[in-house]
Structures are given as C-alpha cells and as structure tokens.
NUDREN-509125 format. One line per 4 residues: their letters; for each residue x, y, z of C-alpha. Coordinates in Angstrom, 2 decimals. Example, Ala and Ser with C-alpha at 12.3 -4.5 7.8 and 13.67 -1.06 7.14 Angstrom:
# NUDREN-509125
AS) 12.30:-4.50:7.80; 13.67:-1.06:7.14
//
This chain:
# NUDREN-509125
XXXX) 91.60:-66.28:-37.33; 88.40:-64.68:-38.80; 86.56:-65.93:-35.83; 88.72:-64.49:-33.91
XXXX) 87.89:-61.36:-35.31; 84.39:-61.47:-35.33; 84.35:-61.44:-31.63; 86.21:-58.79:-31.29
XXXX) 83.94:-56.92:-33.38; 81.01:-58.40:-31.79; 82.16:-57.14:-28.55; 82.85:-53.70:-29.81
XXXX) 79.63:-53.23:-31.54; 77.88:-54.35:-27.75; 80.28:-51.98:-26.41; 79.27:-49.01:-28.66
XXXX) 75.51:-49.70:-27.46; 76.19:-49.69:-24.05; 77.77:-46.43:-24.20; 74.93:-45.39:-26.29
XXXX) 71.93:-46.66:-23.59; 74.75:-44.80:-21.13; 74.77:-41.66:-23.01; 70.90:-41.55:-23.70
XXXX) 70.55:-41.82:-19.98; 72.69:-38.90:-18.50; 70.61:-37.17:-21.28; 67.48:-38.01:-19.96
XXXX) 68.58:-37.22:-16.42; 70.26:-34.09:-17.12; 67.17:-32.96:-18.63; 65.09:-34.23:-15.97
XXXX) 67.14:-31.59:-13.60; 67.42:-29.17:-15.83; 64.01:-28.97:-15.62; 63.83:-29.41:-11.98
XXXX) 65.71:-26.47:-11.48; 63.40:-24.33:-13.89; 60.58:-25.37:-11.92; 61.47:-24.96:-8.30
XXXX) 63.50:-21.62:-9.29; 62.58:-20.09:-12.41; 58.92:-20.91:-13.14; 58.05:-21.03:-9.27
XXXX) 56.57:-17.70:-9.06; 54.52:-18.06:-12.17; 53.80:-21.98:-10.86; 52.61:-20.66:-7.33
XXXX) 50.13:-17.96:-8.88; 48.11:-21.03:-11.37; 47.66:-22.93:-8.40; 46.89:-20.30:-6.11
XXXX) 43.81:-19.23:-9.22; 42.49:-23.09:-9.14; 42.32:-23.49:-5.32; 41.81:-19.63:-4.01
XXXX) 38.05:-17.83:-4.43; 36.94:-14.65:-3.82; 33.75:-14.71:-1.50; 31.14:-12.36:-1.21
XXXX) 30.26:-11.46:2.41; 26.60:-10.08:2.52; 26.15:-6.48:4.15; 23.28:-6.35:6.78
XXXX) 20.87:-4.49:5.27; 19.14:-1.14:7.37; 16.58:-1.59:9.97; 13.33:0.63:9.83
XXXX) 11.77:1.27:13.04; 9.25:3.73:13.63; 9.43:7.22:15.75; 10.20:5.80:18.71
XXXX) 12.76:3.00:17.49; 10.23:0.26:17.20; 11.35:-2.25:14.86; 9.17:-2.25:11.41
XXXX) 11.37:-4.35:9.32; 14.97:-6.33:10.72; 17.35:-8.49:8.91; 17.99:-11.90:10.31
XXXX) 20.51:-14.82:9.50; 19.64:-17.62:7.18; 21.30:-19.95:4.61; 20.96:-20.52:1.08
XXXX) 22.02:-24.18:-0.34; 23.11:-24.80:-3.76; 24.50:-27.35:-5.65; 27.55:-27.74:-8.70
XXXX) 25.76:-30.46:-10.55; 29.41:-30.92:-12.57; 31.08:-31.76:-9.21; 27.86:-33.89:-7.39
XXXX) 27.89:-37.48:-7.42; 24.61:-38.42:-8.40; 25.16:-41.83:-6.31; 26.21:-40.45:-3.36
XXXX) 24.47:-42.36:-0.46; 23.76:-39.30:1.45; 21.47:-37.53:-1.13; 18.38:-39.57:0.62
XXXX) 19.10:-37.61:3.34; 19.62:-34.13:1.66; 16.06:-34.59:0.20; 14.73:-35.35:3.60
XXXX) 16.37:-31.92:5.00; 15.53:-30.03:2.38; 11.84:-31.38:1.66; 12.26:-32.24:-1.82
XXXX) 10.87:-35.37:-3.25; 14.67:-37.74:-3.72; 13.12:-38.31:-7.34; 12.85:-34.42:-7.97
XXXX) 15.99:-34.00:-6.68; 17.76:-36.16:-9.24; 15.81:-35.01:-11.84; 16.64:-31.72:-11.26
XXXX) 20.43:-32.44:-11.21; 20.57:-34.61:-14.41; 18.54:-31.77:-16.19; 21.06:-29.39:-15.11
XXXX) 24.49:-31.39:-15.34; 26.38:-28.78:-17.54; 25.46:-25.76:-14.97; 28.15:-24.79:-12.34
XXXX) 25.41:-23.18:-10.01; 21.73:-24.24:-8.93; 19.85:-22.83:-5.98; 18.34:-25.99:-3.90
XXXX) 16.62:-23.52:-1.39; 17.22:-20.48:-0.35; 16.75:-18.49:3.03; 16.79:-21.54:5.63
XXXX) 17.42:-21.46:8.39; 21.27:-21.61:10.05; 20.33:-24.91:11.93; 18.85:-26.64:8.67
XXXX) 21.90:-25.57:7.28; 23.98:-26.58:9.86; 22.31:-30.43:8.71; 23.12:-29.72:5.17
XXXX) 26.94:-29.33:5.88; 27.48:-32.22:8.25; 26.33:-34.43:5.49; 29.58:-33.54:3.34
XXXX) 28.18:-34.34:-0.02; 30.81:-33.69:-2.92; 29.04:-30.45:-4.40; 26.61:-29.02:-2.31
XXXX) 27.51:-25.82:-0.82; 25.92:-23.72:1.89; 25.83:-19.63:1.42; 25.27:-17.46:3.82
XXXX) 22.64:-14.51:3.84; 19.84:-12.89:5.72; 15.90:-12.28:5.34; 14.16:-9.41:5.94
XXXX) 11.42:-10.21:8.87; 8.51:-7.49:9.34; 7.19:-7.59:12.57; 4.28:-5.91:12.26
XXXX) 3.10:-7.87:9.53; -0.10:-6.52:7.51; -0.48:-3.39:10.11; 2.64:-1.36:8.34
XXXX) 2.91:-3.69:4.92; 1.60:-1.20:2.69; 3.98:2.04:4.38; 6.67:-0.33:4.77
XXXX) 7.08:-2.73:1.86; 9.15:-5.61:0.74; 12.27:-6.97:-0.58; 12.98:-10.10:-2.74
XXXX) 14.58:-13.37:-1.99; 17.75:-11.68:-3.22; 16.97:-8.62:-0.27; 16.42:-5.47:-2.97
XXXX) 13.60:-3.39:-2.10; 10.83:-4.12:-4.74; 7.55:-2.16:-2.54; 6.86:0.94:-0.05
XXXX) 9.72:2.71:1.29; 11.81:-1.00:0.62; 12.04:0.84:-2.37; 12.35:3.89:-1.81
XXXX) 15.27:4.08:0.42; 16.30:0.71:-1.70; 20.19:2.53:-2.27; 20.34:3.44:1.22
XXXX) 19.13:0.49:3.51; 21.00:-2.48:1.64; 24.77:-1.00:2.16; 27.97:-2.80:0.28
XXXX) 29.21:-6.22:0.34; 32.11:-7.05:1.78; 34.77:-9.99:0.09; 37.62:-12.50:1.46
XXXX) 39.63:-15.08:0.21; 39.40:-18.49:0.57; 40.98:-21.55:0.22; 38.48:-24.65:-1.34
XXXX) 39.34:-27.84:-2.44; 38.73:-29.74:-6.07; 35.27:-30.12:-4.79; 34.54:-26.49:-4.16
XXXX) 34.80:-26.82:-0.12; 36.22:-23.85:1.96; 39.06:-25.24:3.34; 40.62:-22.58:4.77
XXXX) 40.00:-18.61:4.98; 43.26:-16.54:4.04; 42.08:-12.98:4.61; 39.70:-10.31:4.14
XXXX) 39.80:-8.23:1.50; 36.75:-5.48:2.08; 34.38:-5.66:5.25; 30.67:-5.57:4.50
XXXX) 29.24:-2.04:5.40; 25.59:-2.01:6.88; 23.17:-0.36:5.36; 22.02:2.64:6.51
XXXX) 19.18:2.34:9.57; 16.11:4.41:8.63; 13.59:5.63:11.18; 9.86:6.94:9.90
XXXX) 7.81:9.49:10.88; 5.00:6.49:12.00; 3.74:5.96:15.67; 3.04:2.67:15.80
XXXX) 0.59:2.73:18.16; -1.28:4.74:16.72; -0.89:2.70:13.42; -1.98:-0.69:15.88
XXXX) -5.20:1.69:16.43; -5.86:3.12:12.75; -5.79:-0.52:11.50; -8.17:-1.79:14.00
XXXX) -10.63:0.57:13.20; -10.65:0.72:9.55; -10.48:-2.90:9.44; -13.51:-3.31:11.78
XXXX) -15.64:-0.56:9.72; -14.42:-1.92:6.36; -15.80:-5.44:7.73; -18.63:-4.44:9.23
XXXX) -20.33:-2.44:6.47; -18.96:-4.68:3.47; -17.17:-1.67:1.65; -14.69:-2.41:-0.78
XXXX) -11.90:-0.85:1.04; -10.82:2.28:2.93; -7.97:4.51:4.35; -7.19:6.22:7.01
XXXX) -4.10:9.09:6.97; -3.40:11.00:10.57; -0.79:14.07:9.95; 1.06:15.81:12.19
XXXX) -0.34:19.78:12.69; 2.83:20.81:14.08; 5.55:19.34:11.45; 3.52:17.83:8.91
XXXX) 4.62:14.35:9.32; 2.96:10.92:8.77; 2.19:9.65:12.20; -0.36:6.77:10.48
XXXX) -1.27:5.45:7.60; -3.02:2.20:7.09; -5.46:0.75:4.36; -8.03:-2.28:3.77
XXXX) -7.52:-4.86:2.37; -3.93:-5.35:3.53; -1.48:-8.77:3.30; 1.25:-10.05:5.14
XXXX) 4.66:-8.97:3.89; 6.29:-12.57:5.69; 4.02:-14.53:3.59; 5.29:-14.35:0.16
XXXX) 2.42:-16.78:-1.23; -0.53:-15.28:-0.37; 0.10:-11.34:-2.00; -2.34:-10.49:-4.11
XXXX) -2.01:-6.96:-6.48; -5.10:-5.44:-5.03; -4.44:-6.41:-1.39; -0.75:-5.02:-2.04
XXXX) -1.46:-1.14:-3.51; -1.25:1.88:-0.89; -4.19:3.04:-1.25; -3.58:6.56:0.75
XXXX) -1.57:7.44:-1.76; -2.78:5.60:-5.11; -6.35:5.31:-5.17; -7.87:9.08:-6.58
XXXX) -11.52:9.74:-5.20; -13.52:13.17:-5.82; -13.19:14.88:-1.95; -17.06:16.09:-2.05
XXXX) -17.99:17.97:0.54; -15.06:18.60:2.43; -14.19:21.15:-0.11; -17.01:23.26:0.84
XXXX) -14.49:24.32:3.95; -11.79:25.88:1.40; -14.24:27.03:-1.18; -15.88:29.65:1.77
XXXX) -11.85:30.34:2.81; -11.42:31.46:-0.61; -14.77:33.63:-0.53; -13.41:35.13:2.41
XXXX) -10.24:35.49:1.03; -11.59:37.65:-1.88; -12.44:40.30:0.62; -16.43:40.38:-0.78
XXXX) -17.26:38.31:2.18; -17.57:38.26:5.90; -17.93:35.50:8.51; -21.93:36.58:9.31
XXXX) -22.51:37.56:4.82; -25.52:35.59:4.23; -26.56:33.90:1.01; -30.13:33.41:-0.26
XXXX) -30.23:28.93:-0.87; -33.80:29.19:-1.62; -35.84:27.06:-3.11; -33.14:24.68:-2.23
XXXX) -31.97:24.24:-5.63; -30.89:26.41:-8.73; -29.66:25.78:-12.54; -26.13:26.78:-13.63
XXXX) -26.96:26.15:-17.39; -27.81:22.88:-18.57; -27.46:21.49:-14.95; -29.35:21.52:-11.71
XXXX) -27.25:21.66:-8.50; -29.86:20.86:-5.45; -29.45:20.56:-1.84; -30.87:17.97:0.89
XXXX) -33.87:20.65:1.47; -34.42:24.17:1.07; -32.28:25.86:3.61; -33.14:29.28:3.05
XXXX) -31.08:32.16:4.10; -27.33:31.19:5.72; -24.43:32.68:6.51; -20.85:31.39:5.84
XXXX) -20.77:29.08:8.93; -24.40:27.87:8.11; -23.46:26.93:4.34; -20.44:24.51:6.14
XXXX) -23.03:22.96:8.86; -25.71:22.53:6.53; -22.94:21.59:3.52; -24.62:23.50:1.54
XXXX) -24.55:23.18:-2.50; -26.24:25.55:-3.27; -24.45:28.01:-1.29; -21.07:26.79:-2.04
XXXX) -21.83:27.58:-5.91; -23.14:30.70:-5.64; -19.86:32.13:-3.64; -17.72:30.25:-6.50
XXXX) -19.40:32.19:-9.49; -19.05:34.95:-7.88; -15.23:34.25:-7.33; -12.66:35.43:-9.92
XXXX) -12.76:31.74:-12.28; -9.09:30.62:-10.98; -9.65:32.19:-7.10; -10.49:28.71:-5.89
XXXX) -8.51:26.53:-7.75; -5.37:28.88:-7.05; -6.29:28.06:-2.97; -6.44:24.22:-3.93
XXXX) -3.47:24.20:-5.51; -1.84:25.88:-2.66; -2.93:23.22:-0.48; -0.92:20.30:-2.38
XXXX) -3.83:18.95:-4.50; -3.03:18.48:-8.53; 0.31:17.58:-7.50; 2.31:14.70:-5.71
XXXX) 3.59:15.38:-2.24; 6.64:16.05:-0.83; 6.40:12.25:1.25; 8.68:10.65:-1.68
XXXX) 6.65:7.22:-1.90; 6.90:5.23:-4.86; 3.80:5.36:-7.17; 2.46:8.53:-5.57
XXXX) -0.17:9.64:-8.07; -0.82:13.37:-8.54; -4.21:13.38:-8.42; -6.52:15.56:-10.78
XXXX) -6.96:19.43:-10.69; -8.34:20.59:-14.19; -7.52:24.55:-14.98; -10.89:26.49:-16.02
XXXX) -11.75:28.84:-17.57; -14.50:31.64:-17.54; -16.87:30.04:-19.98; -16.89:26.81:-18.10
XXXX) -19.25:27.50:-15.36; -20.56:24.10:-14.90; -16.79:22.75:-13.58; -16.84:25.81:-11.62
XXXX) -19.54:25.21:-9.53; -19.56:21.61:-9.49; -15.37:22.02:-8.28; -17.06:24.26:-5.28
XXXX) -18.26:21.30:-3.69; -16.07:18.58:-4.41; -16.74:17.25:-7.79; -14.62:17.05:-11.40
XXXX) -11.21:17.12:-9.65; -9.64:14.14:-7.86; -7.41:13.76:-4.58; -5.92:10.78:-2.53
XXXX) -6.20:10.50:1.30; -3.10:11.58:1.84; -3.62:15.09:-0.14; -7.02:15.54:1.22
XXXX) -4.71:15.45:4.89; -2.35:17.59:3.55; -4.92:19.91:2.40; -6.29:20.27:5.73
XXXX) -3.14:20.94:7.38; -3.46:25.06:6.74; -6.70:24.92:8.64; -5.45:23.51:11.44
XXXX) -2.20:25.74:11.32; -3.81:29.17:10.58; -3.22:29.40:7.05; 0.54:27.44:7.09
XXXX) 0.99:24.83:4.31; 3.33:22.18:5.29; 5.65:19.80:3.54; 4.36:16.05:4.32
XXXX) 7.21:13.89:5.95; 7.59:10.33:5.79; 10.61:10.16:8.03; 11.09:11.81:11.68
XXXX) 12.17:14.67:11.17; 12.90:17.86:13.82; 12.43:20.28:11.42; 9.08:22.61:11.46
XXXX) 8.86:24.61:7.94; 6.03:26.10:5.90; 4.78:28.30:4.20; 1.38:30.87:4.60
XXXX) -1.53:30.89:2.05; -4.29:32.48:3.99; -3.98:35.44:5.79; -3.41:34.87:9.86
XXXX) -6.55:33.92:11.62; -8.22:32.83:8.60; -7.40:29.03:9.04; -8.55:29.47:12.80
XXXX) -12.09:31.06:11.19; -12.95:28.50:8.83; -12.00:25.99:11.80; -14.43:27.27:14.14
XXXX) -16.86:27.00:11.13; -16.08:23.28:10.58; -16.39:22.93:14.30; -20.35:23.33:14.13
XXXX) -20.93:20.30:11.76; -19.86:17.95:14.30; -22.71:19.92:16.82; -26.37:19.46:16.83
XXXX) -27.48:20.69:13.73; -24.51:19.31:12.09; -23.87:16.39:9.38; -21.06:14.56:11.39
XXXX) -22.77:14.55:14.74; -21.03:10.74:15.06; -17.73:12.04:14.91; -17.90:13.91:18.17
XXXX) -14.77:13.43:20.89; -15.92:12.98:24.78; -13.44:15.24:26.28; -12.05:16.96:23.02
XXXX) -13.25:20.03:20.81; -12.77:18.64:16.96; -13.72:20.36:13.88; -14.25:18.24:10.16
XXXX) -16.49:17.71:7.54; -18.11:14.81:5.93; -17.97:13.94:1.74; -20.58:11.61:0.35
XXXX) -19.60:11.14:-3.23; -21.11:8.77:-6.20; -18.20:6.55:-7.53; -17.87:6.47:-11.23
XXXX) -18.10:3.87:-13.40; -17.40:2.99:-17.07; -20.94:5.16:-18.25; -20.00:8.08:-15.78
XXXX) -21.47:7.99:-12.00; -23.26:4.85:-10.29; -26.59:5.45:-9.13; -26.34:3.00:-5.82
XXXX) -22.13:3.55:-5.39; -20.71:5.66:-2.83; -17.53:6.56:-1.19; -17.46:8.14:2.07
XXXX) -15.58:10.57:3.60; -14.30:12.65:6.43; -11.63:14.75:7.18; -10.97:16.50:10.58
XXXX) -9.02:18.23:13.06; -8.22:17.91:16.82; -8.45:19.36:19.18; -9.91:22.98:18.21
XXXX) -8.43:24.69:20.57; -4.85:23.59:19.74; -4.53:21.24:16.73; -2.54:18.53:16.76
XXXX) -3.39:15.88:14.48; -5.64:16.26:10.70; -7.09:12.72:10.51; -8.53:11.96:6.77
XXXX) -10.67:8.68:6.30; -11.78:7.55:3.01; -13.86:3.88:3.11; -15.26:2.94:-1.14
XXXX) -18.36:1.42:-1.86; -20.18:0.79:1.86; -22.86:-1.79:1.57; -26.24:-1.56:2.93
XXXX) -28.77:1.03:3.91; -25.54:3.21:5.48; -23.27:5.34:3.24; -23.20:8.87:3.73
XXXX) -19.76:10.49:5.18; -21.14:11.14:8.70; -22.65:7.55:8.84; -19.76:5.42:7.86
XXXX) -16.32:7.66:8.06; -17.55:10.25:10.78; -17.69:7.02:13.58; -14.13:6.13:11.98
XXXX) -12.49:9.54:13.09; -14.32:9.97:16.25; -12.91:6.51:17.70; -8.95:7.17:15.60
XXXX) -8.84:10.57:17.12; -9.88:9.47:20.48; -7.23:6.87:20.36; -4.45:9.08:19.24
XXXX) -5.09:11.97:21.16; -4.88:10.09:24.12; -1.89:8.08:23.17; -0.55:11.56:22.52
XXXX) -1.11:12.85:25.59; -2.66:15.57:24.43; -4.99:16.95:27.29; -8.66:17.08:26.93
XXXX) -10.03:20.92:25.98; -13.59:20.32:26.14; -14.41:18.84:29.89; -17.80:19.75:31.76
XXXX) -17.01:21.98:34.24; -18.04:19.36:36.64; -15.35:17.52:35.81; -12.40:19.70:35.49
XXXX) -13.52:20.45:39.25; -13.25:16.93:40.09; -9.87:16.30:38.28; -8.15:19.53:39.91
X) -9.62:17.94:43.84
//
C-alpha cells in the first residue's frame, strides 16, 4: 500500500513540473509578442529614426567658386573638378590586399602609408591627397577598400600664370582667397555650399542618395578693369628691362584717362600662382601698390601747377637758376649745370632743382602739399587691394624750409606706382582727379583740383622733356605726341641714402593731343653704368605705350605730313 502511494505522488509531483516548464513557456512567449507588438507598432517610429541617424549623412556639396576674367571676359582665374581622398583609419583594414595598389595610385611609399594609418588609428578623418584628379579618383574607388572615401571638390587654375599673379592672387587647398583680389572679393567669389542626404553603409560607403536638401549657389563671377593684352605686353617689357640691366625689381601701372581704371599692372620678380612650391615672399608682394619709393623728379610737373595755381606766376615767368646751385640753410640743393635764366616750361625740360625750390619758398608752406594731397598721394586709393600702403606725405610747417624745398622736387615724402599714376591722372584730364578702379566699371566720375586748362598747360610743358633738349628723349612714340617726366632718386638705406643706389622713374601720358592712358614705371636698384630715369624707365614707357596705344586703337596724332598724305591715298 505505501508504494502504492508513493507513485502516485511521484507522478503528481512530475505532473506539477510539467505544468510548471508549461507555464514558464507561454510566459516567455507571451512576452516575446508582447514585445513584438511594441516594436513593430509602438516603438517603430522612434526605431525607424535611430537607424535612419546610423546609416543616413548629411553631405556637403561644394559651390563653384566665381570666375575672374578680365575686361573683355578673358579668363584670369577658373575653377575646375578634382577629388580629394581620405581615409577612416577606425574602419580600414590595415591587411587589406588592395592597399599595394592604393599606394601605387596615390604615390605614397606602401610603408608610409601604413605608418601613417597606425599613427592615426583613433582619428575618424585623414586627408590621403587632396585635389586629384577625377580619373585618379575614379582608380581610387574601383579598388573598394573598406574606409577610403573619395570627396569631391574643385581647384582654382590661373591661366595666365605669373603675368596676372600678383593682381590676381590665390586661394588655398581648401579654395579661400588668401592673396590679390582672391582676397579681396574672398566673400563674394566662393558662394554657399549646397547639402543632400545620403544613404552609406557600416563602412561609410554612399549607398544610395535620398534627396537634396540645399543646392550649392556659385559664387559670384567678377570681371576686372585689366586688358590682358596689354598686361601680356607690360610684363614682357618690364621683365626684359628688369633682366637686362640687373635691377632688383620694377613696376609698371597703365591707368585709364577717361575712367580711371587699371588697364595693367604687372611687377618683377613675379611666381606662378599653379605652382604652390616654388612661392617665395618677395617674388609674391604687389609691388605697384606696396613698395613706397620717393617720386623725384616727376614732382617738379605739380610743384610748377601749384606755382601757377597761386596766381604769382605765368607760363613764360622766368626764374634766375644761376650759378646752378643755391643754399636753403644748412643744405645745398644743386642742379646738373648752371642753367641760367628759365621759364616755367624750361625748369620741367631742364628738371630743374634749383628752380623748382625757389617757386616752392615762395609758395604759401602748405600750397604744394595741399595739390599733392589732392592728387591721392598720403593716402590709399580707392582700388580696394589688400595691403595697399598709404604712402608718406609729412605736413610742414613754415620754419621747416629744408622739407619744403627738398618736397619740390621729389624728396622726404613717399608714393607707390600706382599713386604716382593716379597722381598724373589730373594732368592728363585738365585738372579732374579720378577714383582708381580695379573692376570694369561704366561709370566716369571726378572731381576738379586745378582750374580748366591748367592740366592741359603743365601737359604741354611735360611734352618738351621728351624733345631735343629734353631728359627723356628715349621715351619718344613714332606716330604719337606723349608728354612725362623722368625721376632719378638715391634709395635709402639703414645710414640714410646710398651713394651708388638708384631707382628710376618715369611717368607719362599719351597721346597729347587726347590722353588716353597715364603709364607710371618704377624699376629699383639698375646695375651698371645706366640708371638715370630717362636711361632705364624712359625706354620702358616708350615701347608699353606704343604697345597699348595701338592695341587700343587709338589713332596716331603726330604723323609727318608725308605720311598722313600717303595713308588718306
């Protein structure tokens, strides 16, 4: 009987379990679908959204950044298409068997390569090289390494390489404007980025694009004031004469009478914006608008305008230059030889220091700086180019007679090229001052600071010195009437000026009769027995204006008679 009975309860006890291991499962399953129904209905939406953040990107798409041409659309600096490859060390196998062949593509030593991914295994981004080209890229992607991404971008190209580099500029690798109008115009040219929204996989590949979100907008296109033929010409010159007589450097500015616009501007030594290697800080300043020289001589022009100005004076007033020299003080001021007797025009052929001081002391003390001033020196210009410097125009008073008369003919104040241009401008528009433009622009404005018909007196003055019995016989025109005057300066040094230093300089206009362009040339530190303005810059203008004024169009107003007879037949 108690046997019996402990089967029956031996059976009941494996019944209880049963039900128990039952029980536990329908449990387990019911909360298996309980949970299955939270996540397909109530956590889908929330579900959906984490996935969608580990597998969709925002992408940047890169705006196409402005294209600067010159006057006549000529392309100065374009954008073009390239790649960028980089790398997600974190999600690169380091084994992969195609890595030989991304070193081979990308011309990096397979050794450097690892090296540079083991040192960098906890970065999500490294740049393997940047700005290829689409078809090297094109190579990287067909390889399919785990990883390695491709970016794309574009590269600014500059077609007219050192010719326009220093006007022009540069960007970076990254495309911001870091030189020249690059800068300048930086905001404008590079326009917004657009974005879209991709799909990528755990490795970081696009797999598919879902939409866009902003479209890139191009930068803005900008279009300078600069010919570039004449800029082609410019350059060849100055390069040749900077060459050819060893000087250190030089520039060469050609303005626009009518609106006051840049037409050229080039400087030695130059570089080539493509080549980002081979820039070099000196080779890479504008010059034309950095480099401060004292203007000489070609201030004796505006120091008779303001003479004449005063009312004391007339065109045929003479002034007593004899014995050739005279003291103001403790200092001598002496001229080539003892010219005697001359009137206005004479002190301007025969550039004159002595004359040119004695109308400035006999000026009211601020007559002649006022007229300087006027003309834009002492002051940047209006042309907006980064680093413009100001230049040097010191105030004076009575008591300091020495500045006075040393200011009359071009020394103790400081200009660039570009203001000793922009200072010619009035003569050449019969007394107008004019803003100085960088970009084309339609509009003519000014405003006067000479009475009408001075400008065209003092013109007809400078016209003589390119004439027989003129300094800057070299910087005659065949065809063309041109007016100008020639600077021979001593360059200064650490212990004030260098005996055997120079800078030469000329600034002119053409033609006479109708101006059109105001050329200034500026070449430092000539070597060799030539170095006076009407030497070494004079030959520079004659052959720059001949070249422009052609290219120009600008008909000739100083044929034989001979000639014209033959060119009406």
């Amino acid at each position: 009987m108690s046997g019996k009975t402990e089967n029956i309860q031996a059976q009941v006890a494996r019944s209880w379990r049963l039900w128990l291991v039952f029980a536990l499962l329908a449990l387990i399953i019911s909360a298996v679908s309980v949970k299955l129904v939270s996540l397909y209905v109530v956590d889908q939406a929330f579900l959906q959204s984490q996935g969608d953040a580990r597998s969709l990107r925002t992408m940047l798409i890169p705006a196409h950044r402005g294209l600067i041409t010159d006057r006549h659309g000529e392309p100065l600096a374009v954008s073009a298409p390239v790649a960028s490859i980089w790398v997600d060390p974190k999600m690169t196998d380091f084994q992969h068997p195609h890595l030989n062949r991304l070193s081979q593509i990308l011309d990096i030593k397979r050794d450097d390569l690892s090296n540079r991914l083991l040192e960098n295994n906890d970065r999500r981004f490294l740049y393997l090289r940047r700005q290829v080209t689409p078809e090297l890229a094109e190579q990287v992607q067909a390889l399919n390494i785990p990883g390695v991404h491709v970016d794309r971008e574009y590269k600014r190209y500059y077609p007219a390489g050192e010719v326009t580099a220093h006007l022009v500029g540069f960007t970076n690798v990254d495309g911001e404007g870091q030189e020249g109008l690059e800068l300048a115009y930086n905001d404008a040219l590079q326009g917004e980025n657009g974005r879209k929204l991709v799909m990528r996989d755990r490795v970081g590949r696009t797999i598919r694009h879902i939409r866009s979100i902003q479209d890139p907008e191009p930068g803005r296109d900008l279009q300078l004031s600069i010919d570039l033929r004449l800029q082609y010409m410019a350059y060849r010159e100055l390069k040749s004469a900077v060459e050819s007589h060893g000087a250190d450097s030089g520039s060469v500015v050609i303005l626009d009478v009518h609106t006051g616009e840049v037409l050229a501007m080039v400087n030695q030594p130059s570089y080539n914006p493509n080549d980002r290697a081979r820039r070099t800080s000196d080779a890479m300043r504008n010059r034309s608008v950095t480099d401060l020289f004292e203007p000489g001589s070609t201030i004796k022009p505006i120091t008779v305008a303001a003479a004449l100005m005063t009312g004391k004076y007339q065109v045929d007033s003479v002034i007593d230059t004899t014995p050739g020299f005279m003291r103001v003080r403790s200092a001598t001021v002496r001229d080539h030889r003892n010219y005697g007797k001359l009137d206005m025009t004479g002190i301007v052929t025969k550039s004159s220091n002595v004359g040119s001081v004695r109308l400035a002391l006999d000026m009211e003390p601020d007559r002649l700086r006022s007229l300087l001033s006027n003309m834009g020196m002492g002051q940047v210009t209006t042309s907006g180019f980064p680093g413009e410097r100001s230049g040097h125009l010191p105030f004076l008073a009575e008591r300091q007679v020495v500045e006075r008369a040393t200011m009359s003919y071009g020394y103790g104040l400081s200009v660039t090229p570009l203001q000793l241009a922009q200072a010619y401008l009035p003569l050449a528009t019969d007394g107008i001052a004019r803003p100085i433009s960088l970009l084309k622009t339609d509009q003519v404005t000014g405003t006067r600071i000479m009475p009408e018909g001075l400008g065209d007196t003092v013109l007809d003055m400078m016209e003589t010195v390119i004439g027989p019995a003129g300094t800057a016989r070299r910087a005659a025109v065949q065809g063309y009437r041109v007016a100008g005057k020639t600077g021979t300066v001593h360059k200064i040094g650490p212990s004030g000026y260098i005996r055997d230093k120079y800078i030469a300089v000329f600034a002119g206009v053409a033609p006479v009769s109708d101006p059109r362009i105001v050329i200034a040339v500026m070449v430092d530190n000539p070597k060799g027995k030539e170095y006076y303005g009407g030497e070494i810059a004079a030959p520079i203008f004659s052959r720059v204006a001949s070249g422009a004024l052609r290219l120009l169009n600008v008909a000739p107003d100083n044929w034989p008679a001979d000639r014209r007879e033959v060119a009406r037949r």
